[in-house]
N, C-alpha and C positions, 0 to 999 in steps of 0.2 A: 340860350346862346352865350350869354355872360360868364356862366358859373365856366362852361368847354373851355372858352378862351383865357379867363382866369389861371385853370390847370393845365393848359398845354404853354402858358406865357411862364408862370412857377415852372414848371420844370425844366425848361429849356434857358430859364434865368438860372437854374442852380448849375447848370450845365458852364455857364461863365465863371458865376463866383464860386463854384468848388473849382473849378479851374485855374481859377485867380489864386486861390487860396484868401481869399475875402482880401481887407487892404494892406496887410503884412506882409511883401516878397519879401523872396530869399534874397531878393541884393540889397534889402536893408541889414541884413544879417551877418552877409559877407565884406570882407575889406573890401573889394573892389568893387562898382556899383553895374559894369559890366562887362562881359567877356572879355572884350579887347584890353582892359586895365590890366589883367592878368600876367601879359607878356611885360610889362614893367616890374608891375610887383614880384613877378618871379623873382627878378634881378636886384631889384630894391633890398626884398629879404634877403639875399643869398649874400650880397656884398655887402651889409649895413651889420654883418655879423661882425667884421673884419676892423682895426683903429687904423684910421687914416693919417695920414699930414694933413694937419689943418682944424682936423675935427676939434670940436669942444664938448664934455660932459656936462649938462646943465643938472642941479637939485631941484627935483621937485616940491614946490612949498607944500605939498598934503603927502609926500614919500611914507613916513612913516604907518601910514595907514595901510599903506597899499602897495607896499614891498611883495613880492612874489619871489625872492630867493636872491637876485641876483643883485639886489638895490641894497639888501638890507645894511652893507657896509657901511650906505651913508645916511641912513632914517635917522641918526642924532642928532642932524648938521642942522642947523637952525632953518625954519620953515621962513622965515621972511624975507631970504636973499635968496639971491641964485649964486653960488660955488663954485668955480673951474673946480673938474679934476681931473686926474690924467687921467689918459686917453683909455690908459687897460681895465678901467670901470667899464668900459663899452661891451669888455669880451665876454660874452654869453656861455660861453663855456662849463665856467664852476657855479652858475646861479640857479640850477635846475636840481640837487640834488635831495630835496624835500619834499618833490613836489607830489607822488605817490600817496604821501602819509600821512598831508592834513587832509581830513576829511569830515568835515562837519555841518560842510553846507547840503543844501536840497541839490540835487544834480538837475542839472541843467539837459544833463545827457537824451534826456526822453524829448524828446520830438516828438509830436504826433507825427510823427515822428521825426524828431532830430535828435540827434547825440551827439555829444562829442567826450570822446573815451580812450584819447591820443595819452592819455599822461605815462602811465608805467615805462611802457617798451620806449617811448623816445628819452623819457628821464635817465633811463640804462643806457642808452647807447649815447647819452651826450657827454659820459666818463673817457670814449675813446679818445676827447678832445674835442674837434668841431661836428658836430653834427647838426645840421639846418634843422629840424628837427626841434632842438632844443628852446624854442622860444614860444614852441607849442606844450614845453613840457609841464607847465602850471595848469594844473589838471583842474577836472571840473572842482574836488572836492576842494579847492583851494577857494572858491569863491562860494558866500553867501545870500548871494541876489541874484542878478538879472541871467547868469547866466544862462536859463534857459532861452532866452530871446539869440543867442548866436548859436549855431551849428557847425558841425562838422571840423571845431580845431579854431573858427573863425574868428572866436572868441579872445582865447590863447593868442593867434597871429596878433591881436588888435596889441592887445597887451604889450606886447613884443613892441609892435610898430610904436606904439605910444613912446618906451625907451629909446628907438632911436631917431625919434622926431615925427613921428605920426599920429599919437596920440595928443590929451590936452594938457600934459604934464602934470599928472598925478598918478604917476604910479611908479615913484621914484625918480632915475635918474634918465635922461633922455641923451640923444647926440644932438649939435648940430650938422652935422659932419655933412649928410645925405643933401644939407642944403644951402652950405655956405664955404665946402671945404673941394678945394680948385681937384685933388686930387680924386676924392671921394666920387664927388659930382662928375668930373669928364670919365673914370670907370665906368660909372652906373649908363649916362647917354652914349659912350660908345657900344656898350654891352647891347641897350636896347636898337641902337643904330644895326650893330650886327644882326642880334635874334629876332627880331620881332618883325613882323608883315608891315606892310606901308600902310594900313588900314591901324594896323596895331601904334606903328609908331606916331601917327595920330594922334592919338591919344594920350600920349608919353607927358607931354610935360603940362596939361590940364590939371591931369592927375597929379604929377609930381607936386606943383603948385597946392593942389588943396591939400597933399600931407605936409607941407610946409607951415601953409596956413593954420593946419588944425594946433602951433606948437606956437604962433604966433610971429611967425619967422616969414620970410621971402624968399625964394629961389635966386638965386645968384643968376646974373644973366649970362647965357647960353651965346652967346653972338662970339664972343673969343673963341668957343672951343668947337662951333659947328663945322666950320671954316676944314678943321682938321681931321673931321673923321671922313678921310676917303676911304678905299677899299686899300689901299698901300700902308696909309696908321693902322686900321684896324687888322693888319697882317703884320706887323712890326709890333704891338703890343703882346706883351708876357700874359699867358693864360694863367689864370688862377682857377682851383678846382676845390672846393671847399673837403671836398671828400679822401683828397689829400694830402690840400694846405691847411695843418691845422690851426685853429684860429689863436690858441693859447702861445704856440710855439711861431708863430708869421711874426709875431713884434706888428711895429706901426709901418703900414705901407707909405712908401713915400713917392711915387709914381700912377701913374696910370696900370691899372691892371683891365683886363678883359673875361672875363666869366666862361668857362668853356660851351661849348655848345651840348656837350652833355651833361652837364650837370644842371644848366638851365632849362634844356626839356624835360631833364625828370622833375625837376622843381614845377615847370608849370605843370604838368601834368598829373602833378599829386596836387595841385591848390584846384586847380579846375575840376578834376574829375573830384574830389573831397568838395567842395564847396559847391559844388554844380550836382550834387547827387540830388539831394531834393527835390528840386524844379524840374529833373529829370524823373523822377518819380511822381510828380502828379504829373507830368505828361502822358506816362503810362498809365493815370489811375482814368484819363483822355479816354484809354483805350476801353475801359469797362465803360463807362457811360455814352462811348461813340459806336461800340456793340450795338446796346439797344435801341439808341437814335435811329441808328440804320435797320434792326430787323422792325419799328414801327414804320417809319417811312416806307420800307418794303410793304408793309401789313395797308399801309395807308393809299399804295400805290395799287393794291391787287383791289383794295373795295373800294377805288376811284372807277376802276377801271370795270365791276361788277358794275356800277352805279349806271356808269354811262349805256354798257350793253342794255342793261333789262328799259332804259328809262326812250333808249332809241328804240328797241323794239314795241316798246307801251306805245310810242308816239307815232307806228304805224309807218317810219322812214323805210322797213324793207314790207316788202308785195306783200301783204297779208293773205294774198291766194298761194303763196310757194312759203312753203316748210322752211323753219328755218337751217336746218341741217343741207336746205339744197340752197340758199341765198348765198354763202361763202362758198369756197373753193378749197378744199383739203392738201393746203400747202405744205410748205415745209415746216414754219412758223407753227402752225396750228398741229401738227404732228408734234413738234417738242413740245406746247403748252399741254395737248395730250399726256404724252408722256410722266412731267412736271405733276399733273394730276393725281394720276393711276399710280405711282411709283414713291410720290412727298407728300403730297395732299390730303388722300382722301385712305389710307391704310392704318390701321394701329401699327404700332412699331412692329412689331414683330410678324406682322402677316405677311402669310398664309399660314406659318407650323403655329402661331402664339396669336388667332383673335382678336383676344382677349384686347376692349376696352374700356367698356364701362364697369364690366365684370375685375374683379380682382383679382390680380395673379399672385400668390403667394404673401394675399394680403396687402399687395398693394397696387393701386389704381396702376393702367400701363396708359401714357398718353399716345397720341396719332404720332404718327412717323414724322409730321414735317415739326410738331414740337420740340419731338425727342433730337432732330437733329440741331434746332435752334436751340435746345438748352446742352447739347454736345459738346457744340461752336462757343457756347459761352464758358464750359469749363475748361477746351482747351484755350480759349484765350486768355483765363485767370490764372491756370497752369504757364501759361508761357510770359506774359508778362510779369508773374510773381521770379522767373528763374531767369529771364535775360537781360544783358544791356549794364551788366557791373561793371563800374571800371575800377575795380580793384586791383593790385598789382605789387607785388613784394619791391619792397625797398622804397616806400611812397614816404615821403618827408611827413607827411602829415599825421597818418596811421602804417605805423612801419611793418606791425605785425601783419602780412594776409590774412588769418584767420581773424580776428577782431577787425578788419575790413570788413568782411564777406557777413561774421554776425549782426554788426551794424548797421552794412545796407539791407542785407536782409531784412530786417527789423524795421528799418523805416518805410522801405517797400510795402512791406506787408500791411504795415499800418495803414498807407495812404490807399491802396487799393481796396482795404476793407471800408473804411470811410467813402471811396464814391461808388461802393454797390449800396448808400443808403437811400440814396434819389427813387432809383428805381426800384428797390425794398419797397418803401412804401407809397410809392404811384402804386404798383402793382396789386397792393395788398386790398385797394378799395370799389365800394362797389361804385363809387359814381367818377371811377377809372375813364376817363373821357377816350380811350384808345380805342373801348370793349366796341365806342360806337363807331369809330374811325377808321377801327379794321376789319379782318377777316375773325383776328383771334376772341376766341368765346371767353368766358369769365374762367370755364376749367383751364384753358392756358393761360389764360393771365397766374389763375393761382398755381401752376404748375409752376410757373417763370418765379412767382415770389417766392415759394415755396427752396428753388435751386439755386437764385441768389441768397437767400437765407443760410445755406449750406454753405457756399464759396464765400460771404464776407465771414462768418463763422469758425471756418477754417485759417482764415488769414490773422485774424483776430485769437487765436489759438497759436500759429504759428509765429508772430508778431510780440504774443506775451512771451514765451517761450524764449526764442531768440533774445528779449532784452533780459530777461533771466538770467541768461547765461553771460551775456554782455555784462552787466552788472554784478555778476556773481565774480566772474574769471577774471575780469581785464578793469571792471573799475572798482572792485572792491568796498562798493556799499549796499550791497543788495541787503541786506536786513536793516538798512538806514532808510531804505527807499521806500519800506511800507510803513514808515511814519510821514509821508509825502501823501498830498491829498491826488495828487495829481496821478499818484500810480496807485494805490487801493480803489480808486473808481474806474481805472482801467480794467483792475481784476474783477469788481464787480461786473462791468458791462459784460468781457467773457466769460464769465459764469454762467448770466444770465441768458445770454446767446447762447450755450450751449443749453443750458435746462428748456429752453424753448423750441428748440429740436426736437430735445423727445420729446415735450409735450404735443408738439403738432403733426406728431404721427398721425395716421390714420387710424390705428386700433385705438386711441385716446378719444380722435373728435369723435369717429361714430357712435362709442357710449354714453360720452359727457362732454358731447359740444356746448352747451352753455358753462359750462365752470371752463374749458379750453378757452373759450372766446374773451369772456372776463378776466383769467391770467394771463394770455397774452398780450390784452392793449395795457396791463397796468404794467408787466415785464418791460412792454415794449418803450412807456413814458419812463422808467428808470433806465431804463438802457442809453435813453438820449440825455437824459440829467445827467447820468452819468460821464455818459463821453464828453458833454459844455466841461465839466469838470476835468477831464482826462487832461484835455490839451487848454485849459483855459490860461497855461502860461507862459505860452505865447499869443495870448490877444488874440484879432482878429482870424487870424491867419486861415483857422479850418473852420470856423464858424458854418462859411458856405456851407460847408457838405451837412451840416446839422441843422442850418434853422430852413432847408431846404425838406426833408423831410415833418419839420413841424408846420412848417406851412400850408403843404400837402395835405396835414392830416386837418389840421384845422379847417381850409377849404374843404376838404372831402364831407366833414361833421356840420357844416354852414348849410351845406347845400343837401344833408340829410334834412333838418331842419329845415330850409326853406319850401322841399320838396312835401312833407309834412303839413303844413301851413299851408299850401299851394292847396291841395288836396282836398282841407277839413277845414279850413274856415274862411268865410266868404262873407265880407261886410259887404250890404247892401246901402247904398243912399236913403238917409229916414225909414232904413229898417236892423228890427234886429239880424245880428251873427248866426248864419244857415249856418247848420253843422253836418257834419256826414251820418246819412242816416243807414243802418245795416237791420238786417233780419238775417237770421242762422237758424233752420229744419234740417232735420237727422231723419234720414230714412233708415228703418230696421232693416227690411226688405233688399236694400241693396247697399247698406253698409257705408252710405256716401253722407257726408256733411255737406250742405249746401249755402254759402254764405255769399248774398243779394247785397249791395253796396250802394246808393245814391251818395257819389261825394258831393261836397258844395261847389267844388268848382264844375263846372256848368258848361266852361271850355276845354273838359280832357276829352281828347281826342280819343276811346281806345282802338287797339289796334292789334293785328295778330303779331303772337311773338312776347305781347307786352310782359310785365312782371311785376308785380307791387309784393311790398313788404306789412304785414298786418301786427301793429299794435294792439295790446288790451288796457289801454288807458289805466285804467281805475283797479286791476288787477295789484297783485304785490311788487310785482314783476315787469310794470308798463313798460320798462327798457326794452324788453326781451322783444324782438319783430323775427315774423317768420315770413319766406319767401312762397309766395304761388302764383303760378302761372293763371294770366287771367283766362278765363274759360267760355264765356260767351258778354255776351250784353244786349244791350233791346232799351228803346226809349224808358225814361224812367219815368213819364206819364202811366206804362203801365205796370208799375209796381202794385208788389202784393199789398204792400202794408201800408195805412193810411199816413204814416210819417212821413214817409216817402215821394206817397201821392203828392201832400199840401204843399211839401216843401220847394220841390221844385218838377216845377213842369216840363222842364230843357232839362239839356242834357241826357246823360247815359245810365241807365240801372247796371252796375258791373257784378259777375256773377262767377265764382270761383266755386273748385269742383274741391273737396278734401277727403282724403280717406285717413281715416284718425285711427293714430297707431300710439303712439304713447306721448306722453307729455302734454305741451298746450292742447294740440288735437284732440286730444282724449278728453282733456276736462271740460273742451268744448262741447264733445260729443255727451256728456254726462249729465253736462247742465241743460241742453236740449232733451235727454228724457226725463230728467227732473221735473221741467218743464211741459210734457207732454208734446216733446217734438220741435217746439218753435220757440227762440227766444228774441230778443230785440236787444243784443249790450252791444256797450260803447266803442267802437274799435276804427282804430286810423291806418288811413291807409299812405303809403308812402310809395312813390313813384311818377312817370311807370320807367319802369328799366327795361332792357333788353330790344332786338330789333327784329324786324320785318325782313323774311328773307323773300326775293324774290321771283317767289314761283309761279310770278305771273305769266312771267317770261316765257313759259315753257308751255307746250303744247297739251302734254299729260301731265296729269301731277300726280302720284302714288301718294297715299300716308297710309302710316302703319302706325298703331300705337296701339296701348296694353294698358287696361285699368283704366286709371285719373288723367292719363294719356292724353286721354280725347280732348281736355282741357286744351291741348296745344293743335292739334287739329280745327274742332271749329271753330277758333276764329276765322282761321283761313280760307272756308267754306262761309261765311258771311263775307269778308269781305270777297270771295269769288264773286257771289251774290251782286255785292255792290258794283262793281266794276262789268261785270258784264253791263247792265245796266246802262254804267257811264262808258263803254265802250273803250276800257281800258285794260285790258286783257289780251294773253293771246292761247291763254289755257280755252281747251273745248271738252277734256275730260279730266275727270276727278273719282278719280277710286278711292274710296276710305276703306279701309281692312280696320276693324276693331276687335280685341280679343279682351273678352270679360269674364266674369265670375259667376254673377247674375242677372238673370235675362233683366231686374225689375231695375237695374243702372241705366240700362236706355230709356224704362219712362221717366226716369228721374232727369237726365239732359237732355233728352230732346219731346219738354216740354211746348206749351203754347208760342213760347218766342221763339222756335227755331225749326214752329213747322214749315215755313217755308222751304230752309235746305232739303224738306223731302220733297218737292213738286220741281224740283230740278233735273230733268230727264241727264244733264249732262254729268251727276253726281250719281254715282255707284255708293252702296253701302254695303257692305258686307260684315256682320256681327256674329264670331263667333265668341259660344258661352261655353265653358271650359266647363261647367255644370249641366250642360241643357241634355246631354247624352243621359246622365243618372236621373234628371226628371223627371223624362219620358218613359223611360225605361220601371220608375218604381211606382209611378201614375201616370196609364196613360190617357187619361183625364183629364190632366193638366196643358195645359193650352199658354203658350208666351202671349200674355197680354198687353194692350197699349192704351197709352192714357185716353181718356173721353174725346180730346182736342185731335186723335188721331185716328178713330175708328172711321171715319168717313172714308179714310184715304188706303189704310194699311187692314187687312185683315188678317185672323190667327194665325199663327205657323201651325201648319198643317202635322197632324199627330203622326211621326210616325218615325220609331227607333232609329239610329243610327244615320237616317237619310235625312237630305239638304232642306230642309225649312224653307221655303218662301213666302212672298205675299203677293198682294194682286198688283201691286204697285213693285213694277219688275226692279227701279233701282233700290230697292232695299232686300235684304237676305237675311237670314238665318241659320248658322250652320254651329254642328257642335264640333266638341274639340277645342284645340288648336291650329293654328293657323301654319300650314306651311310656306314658312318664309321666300324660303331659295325662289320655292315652285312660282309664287304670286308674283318676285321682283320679274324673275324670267321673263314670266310672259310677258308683262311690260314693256321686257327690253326688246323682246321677238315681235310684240307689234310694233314697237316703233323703229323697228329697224326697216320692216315691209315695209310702212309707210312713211318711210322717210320723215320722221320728224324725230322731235325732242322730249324727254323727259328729265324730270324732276321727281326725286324721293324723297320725305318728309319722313323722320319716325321718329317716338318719344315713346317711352314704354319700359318696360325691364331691362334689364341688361342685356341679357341673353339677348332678348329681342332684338335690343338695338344693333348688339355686335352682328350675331347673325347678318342682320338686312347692311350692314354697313361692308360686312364681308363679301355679300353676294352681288354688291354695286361692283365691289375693287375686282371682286371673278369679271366682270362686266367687260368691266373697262381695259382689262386686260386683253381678255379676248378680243378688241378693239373695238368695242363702241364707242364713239366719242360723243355723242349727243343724249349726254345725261350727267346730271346735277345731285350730290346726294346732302342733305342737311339733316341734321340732326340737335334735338333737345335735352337737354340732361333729365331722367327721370327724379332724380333724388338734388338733395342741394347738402 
C-alpha cells in the first residue's frame, strides 16, 4: 500500500511543481511583480521617454561598464560623484543604434522556453524618432550574463527603467524626473488616474514608491496634486501620443501632459501579453497533464464502481434466488451505460469491417475503440493547445515584428508543452504503474498511452527546436553562436534522441530484438532527461518540476521492482537461516510444454487468478533480463515434488507456471532440461505478483476460451471458483472451459494430481479440442488419448473413432478434434442466458485470432441487445 501511495502522491505532486514552474515565477522575471502593476508601468514607460521641468540626469558611479548606447556620452565622467546634466541625456531616442551588432554574449533568448529577440526591428524603427520600443532595443547579444533569467524584452525594459529611475544606478545615466519632478510626476498620476481600473489604481503608487526606492530616491508627495485630478483636469490636459510627439523634436515639457488612451492600451497590451506569455503557456501545458488526470479519474471511477457491483453481489444484498438480469429494471440509465458498452468499451477500433486487435493490421497492433478515442482526445488537445491563445499583434512596443511574435511564442509553447507530457511519459511507461490497479485500463493501454504521448511530446520538441532556429537564425542573428551554448547543443541532443527512440519502438523492432530495444531505450531515455537538466538549467529552478518528476517516478517504479524481488525470495527467519525460493523446471517432449514449480520464501503470497510474476536467472550472464508469465495454477507447497521444496517450507503456495519455449531464455531453458534428462533445479526469482482479478464471480455463467499456454489464465479461475463456492462467495453455477490444443499429452501435463479436483465439479464443463487428434486417429487407430495414473479412476479413453466427438465417462470433460468454433460456442452462451434470464461472463486468452474472433462475437452480442454479459480478456503474448 506504501509503494501505490508514494506514486499516485509523486505524480500528482509534479502536477503542482511543473505547474509552478518549481520556485522561479515569471513575475520575478518581469518588471512588474503583478498584473495590476502593468497599467502604471504602461504609463511610467511611455512618459519617462519624454525630459521634463524639473527632471535631473543623475551619473552612474559603475556607467562605464554598463553603457547600452545611449549612456555612453558620459561613461568618462568620474565614477565617484553624481553629475547633473541636461535634461536631453534622458532622450532615448539616438542611444539604440548599435544594439543589433554586438553580439558575443550567450543569448538569453532560449527559455525553456523564454526568449527575448525584440532588438533588430525596434533598433530600426527607433530612427524614426520616438518609438517606445527603443529602450527594449539593447538586444540579447548585448549582454554577457544573466540574461537568460528575464524574458520576453523584460530584461531590456529593466535596463530602460534603471536610466530613468528604476533601476540601481549602474547602468549609466538615470532621471530623477519620474520622482521628484512636480511636472513629470502629476503627467504620469493623472495619466494612471485616467487609464487604469480602481483595482489597478491601487496599486499605483506602492509600485511607483518601490521604483523610486530601487534608485534610492522618495516619491514626492502626491497630497498637492490628488486634490486636482477631477474628471474636468483631466479633460483640460493636452494629450500627448508618443507615436507622434516625437521625443528628440518635443524639447522639455513644461506642463502637465496626459498620455492618450490609445497609445496607453497598445503599450499595455504589448508588455502584458509579451510578459504574460509564459505563465500563459504552462497554464496550457495545465491542459496536457489535466487531460490525463481526468481520463484516470474517469478510469478510477468505472473500477470504483465495477468493485462495488461484483463485491454487493458477493455479499448476497440482492435475492440470490432471482437472476441478476431480472433484480434491476432496464431503465433509461442502464440503456445508455448499454450502449457506452457495445459502441466505446468493448469493440476494436475499427469493428465490425477491421476486427483486428490483438492481430496486426498492416503491422501494427489496432487498440479497442474506447482507447483509440482516448489517445484521439489527447492529440486533439496537443494540436489545439499547441495553436491557440497568442496574443501577438502587429505594432506591439515590445516585439514589433508579427512574424518574430508568432515564431517566439510558438517556440516557447511548444517547449513547455513537450516538457509536461514528461509526468505521464513515464508514470505510463512502468510496470508497477499504480493506475493498471486502479482502473479499468490493462498494461496494453497504458503502453498504447505512453507510446502516443511519446509521439506528441516528440513532435513538439521537433517543432520547438525548429521554430528557435529559425528565431535565431532570421531575427536574432546568432544561431551559429548558439551551438557553442551548453544549454542549446543538449537541446538538440534530447531531440534527436526522442526522435531515434521512435523508431526504435516500433513494433517491427521490439518483436525481433526486444531485449537490445529495452536496454537502448531506458539508457536514451537517462540522457534525454540529463539532457534537458541541461537544456534549461539557466534558468534555475523554474522547469525543474517537470524533470525531477519523471526521475522520481522512475526511481520509485525501480525501488519497488527490487522490494517486490526481496519480498518474494528471501525470508529471514528468527535464529534461522535465510529461506530462499526454491524452483524445479521439467520439459515434456510429448507435449512441448516447460513446466516451472516455484515455492517462494514468502509464505504470505497470496496467489491469485489474473496474477503475473516476472522470472529472473540469477546466476545466468544475463540476471537483469526478467520475463513475464502468467501464473498458471498452485496447490500447497507441502506437496511439492522436490525435496527442497518439501523441507523448506511447509506453508504457503507451490506456484506453478505453464511455458512454451520458443526462442531465447525459453529455449535455453528448455535445452538445459534435456541436457538434464527432463528435470532441472536452477536458481531463478521471482518478482511480483502483478496484474488483477477480474470479477467473474459475479456473473451466473462464466465462458473461457483460450488457446495453448492459455489455460495458464483460465485455471486459476476455476480453483478459485473452487474456493469460493465452498466459502459461499459466488454467484457463478456454470463454468464452461473451451480449450484448444495441439496435443492431447498437454492436458496430462496441467491437469495433473493438484488440479484433479477441478474435474469432480459437476458445475465445470470441459471441453478440449486437439487441433492434431483428427491425424492421430486417423493414421492409428490404436491410439487412444491417454490420462495420467492420478486420473484413470475418474476419466476413461476417448473413445476411437475418426472425425466423431470423443468423450468420457465423466460427462463434464470432452474431447473433440479440430478447432473450436468460436462465434458458434459464444452464441449459445448468449441464447441460454437470454432463456433464462441471467448473466454472463467471457473470459479468453489464447491467439489472436482467437481472442479477436470471441471479442468480435461479444460486440455481435451486445449489439443485437443483450445487455447481461461481460467480456474480459488477457494478452496472449507480452
Amino acid at each position: 500500500m506504501l509503494p501505490r501511495a508514494a506514486f499516485v502522491a509523486l505524480f500528482w505532486a509534479s502536477v503542482q511543481v511543473a505547474g509552478h514552474g518549481g520556485s522561479s515565477t515569471s513575475s520575478s522575471r518581469n518588471v512588474a511583480s503583478n498584473l495590476e502593476e502593468y497599467c502604471f508601468y504602461s504609463i511610467y514607460t511611455s512618459l519617462s521617454a519624454y525630459t521634463f521641468e524639473g527632471s535631473v540626469t543623475v551619473q552612474s558611479a559603475t556607467s562605464s561598464s554598463h553603457s547600452h548606447g545611449g549612456s555612453s556620452s558620459s561613461s568618462s565622467e568620474s565614477s565617484d560623484s553624481s553629475s547633473t546634466q541636461t535634461s536631453e541625456t534622458h532622450s532615448h531616442g539616438s542611444s539604440v543604434s548599435s544594439s543589433a551588432e554586438s553580439s558575443e554574449s550567450s543569448s538569453a533568448a532560449h527559455t525553456h522556453g523564454s526568449s527575448d529577440s525584440s532588438s533588430t526591428e525596434i533598433s530600426e524603427s527607433s530612427s524614426e524618432g520616438h518609438t517606445h520600443g527603443s529602450p527594449d532595443s539593447t538586444s540579447i547579444e548585448s549582454s554577457n550574463s544573466t540574461s537568460g533569467t528575464h524574458t520576453h524584452g523584460s530584461w531590456q525594459r529593466s535596463v530602460s527603467l534603471a536610466k530613468r529611475g528604476h533601476g540601481s544606478g549602474s547602468y549609466g545615466s538615470y532621471s530623477t524626473g519620474p520622482c521628484n519632478s512636480t511636472v513629470e510626476v502629476t503627467s504620469m498620476y493623472a495619466s494612471a488616474k485616467a487609464w487604469c481600473s480602481e483595482k489597478e489604481f491601487k496599486a499605483v503608487i506602492p509600485y511607483w514608491q518601490s521604483l523610486c526606492a530601487k534608485n534610492s530616491m522618495e516619491l514626492m508627495s502626491l497630497a498637492s496634486i490628488e486634490p486636482l485630478l477631477t474628471d474636468e483636469y483631466l479633460n483640460s490636459l493636452p494629450q500627448i501620443d508618443p507615436d507622434q510627439n516625437n521625443v528628440t523634436t518635443t524639447g522639455t515639457i513644461d506642463s502637465p501632459v496626459l498620455l492618450t488612451k490609445k497609445y496607453y492600451t497598445r503599450a499595455h497590451k504589448s508588455y502584458v501579453s509579451h510578459d504574460y506569455a509564459m505563465p500563459k503557456h504552462k497554464r496550457y501545458g495545465w491542459g496536457i497533464i489535466g487531460y490525463w488526470g481526468a481520463v484516470l479519474v474517469l478510469g478510477m471511477m468505472s473500477k470504483a464502481w465495477t468493485v462495488f457491483f461484483s463485491r454487493r453481489s458477493v455479499r448476497g444484498s440482492c435475492d440470490p434466488e432471482t437472476p441478476p438480469s431480472l433484480q434491476s429494471k432496464k431503465g433509461p440509465l442502464a440503456s445508455l451505460f448499454h450502449s457506452l458498452r457495445t459502441h466505446i468499451i468493448i469493440p476494436a477500433t475499427f469493428a465490425p469491417a477491421i476486427p483486428n486487435h490483438q492481430q496486426l493490421w498492416l503491422s501494427h497492433a489496432l487498440p479497442k475503440r474506447v482507447d483509440t478515442l482516448i489517445v484521439l482526445g489527447f492529440w486533439i488537445v496537443g494540436i489545439i493547445l499547441s495553436c491557440v491563445g497568442y496574443d501577438s499583434f502587429a505594432g506591439s512596443l515590445s516585439v514589433p515584428s508579427l512574424y518574430q511574435q508568432n515564431w517566439q511564442y510558438t517556440s516557447d509553447r511548444t517547449g513547455v508543452l513537450a516538457y509536461a507530457c514528461l509526468p505521464a511519459l513515464w508514470l505510463f511507461s512502468g510496470r508497477n504503474n499504480v493506475f493498471i490497479q486502479m482502473t479499468h485500463f490493462s498494461v496494453q493501454s497504458f503502453t498504447m498511452f505512453h507510446r502516443h504521448i511519446a509521439w506528441v511530446c516528440t513532435i513538439l520538441a521537433v517543432v520547438h527546436s525548429i521554430n528557435y532556429s529559425v528565431l535565431f537564425a532570421k531575427y536574432v542573428g546568432r544561431y551559429w553562436i548558439a551551438w557553442k551554448e551548453e544549454y542549446w547543443y543538449m537541446g538538440v541532443v534530447a531531440t534527436i534522441l526522442l526522435c531515434f527512440m521512435l523508431v526504435q519502438s516500433m513494433t517491427f523492432f521490439q518483436r525481433r530484438w526486444y531485449e537490445t530495444f529495452l536496454l537502448l531505450h531506458i539508457v536514451f531515455a537517462i540522457v534525454v532527461v540529463v539532457a534537458l537538466f541541461q537544456h534549461t538549467s539557466f534558468n534555475g529552478q523554474e522547469w525543474v518540476g517537470y524533470l525531477w518528476t519523471p526521475v522520481g517516478l522512475w526511481v520509485l517504479e525501480r525501488l519497488a521492482r527490487v522490494g517486490r524481488v526481496v519480498y518474494c525470495n528471501l525470508n529471514a527467519r528468527f535464529g534461522k537461516q535465510f529461506l530462499g525460493t526454491a524452483t524445479t523446471v521439467t520439459y515434456s517432449e510429448a507435449s512441448d510444454l516447460v513446466r516451472i514449480e516455484m515455492v517462494p520464501a514468502a509464505a504470505s503470497l497470496t496467489p491469485r487468478p489474473g496474477q503475473l510474476y516476472y522470472i529472473y536467472q540469477a546466476t545466468w550472464l544475463k540476471g537483469w533480463e526478467n520475463h513475464p508469465f502468467s501464473l498458471g495454477a498452485w496447490a500447497p507447497s507441502s506437496s511439492a515434488n522436490n525435496e527442497k521444496s518439501a523441507s523448506t517450507s511447509q506453508k504457503g503456495h507451490k506456484l506453478i507456471f505453464y511455458v512454451r519455449p520458443y526462442d531465447g531464455w525459453t529455449r535455453r531453458l528448455r535445452d538445459q532440461c534435456r541436457k538434464a534428462g527432463g528435470v532441472i533445479r536452477p536458481k531463478l526469482l521471482l518478482e511480483g505478483a502483478y496484474g488483477h482479478s477480474e470479477p467473474v464471480y459475479a456473473y451466473n455463467t462464466l465462458l473461457i476460451i483460450v488457446g495453448g499456454t492459455g489455460i495458464a489464465v483460465a485455471v486459476p479461475y476455476l480453483l478459485d471458483h473452487i474456493a469460493r463456492v465452498k466459502e459461499g462467495k459466488t454467484k457463478t453455477t456454470k463454468i464452461q472451459l473451451v480449450w484448444s490444443v495441439r496435443q492431447k499429452e498437454m492436458f496430462n501435463e496441467v491437469f495433473n494430481e493438484e488440479l484433479t479436483e477441478i474435474l469432480q465439479h459437476s458445475d465445470i464443463t470441459i471441453t478440449v479440442f486437439c487441433t492434431r487428434l483428427s491425424k492421430l486417429t486417423s493414421d492409428s487407430e490404436s491410439d487412444d488419448v491417454t490420462f495420467p495414473k492420478e486420473l484413470s479412476s475418474g476419466v476413461a479413453p476417448v473413445i476411437k473413432a475418426t472425425g466423431a466427438e470423443s468423450s468420457t465417462s465423466n460427462s463434464s470433460l470432452r474431447f473433440m478434434p479440430g478447432r473450436p468454433n468460436i462465434r458458434e460456442t459464444v452464441m449459445s452462451e448468449v441464447s441460454e442466458a437470454r432463456s433464462s434470464s441471467t448473466n454472463l461472463a467471457v473470459l479468453t486468452c489464447g491467439p489472436a485470432q482467437m481472442a479477436d474472433e470471441c471479442r468480435g462475437t461479444v460486440y455481435e452480442a451486445m449489439k443485437n441487445g443483450f445487455q447481461d454479459i461481460e467480456y474480459f480478456e488477457e494478452a496472449f503474448g507480452w
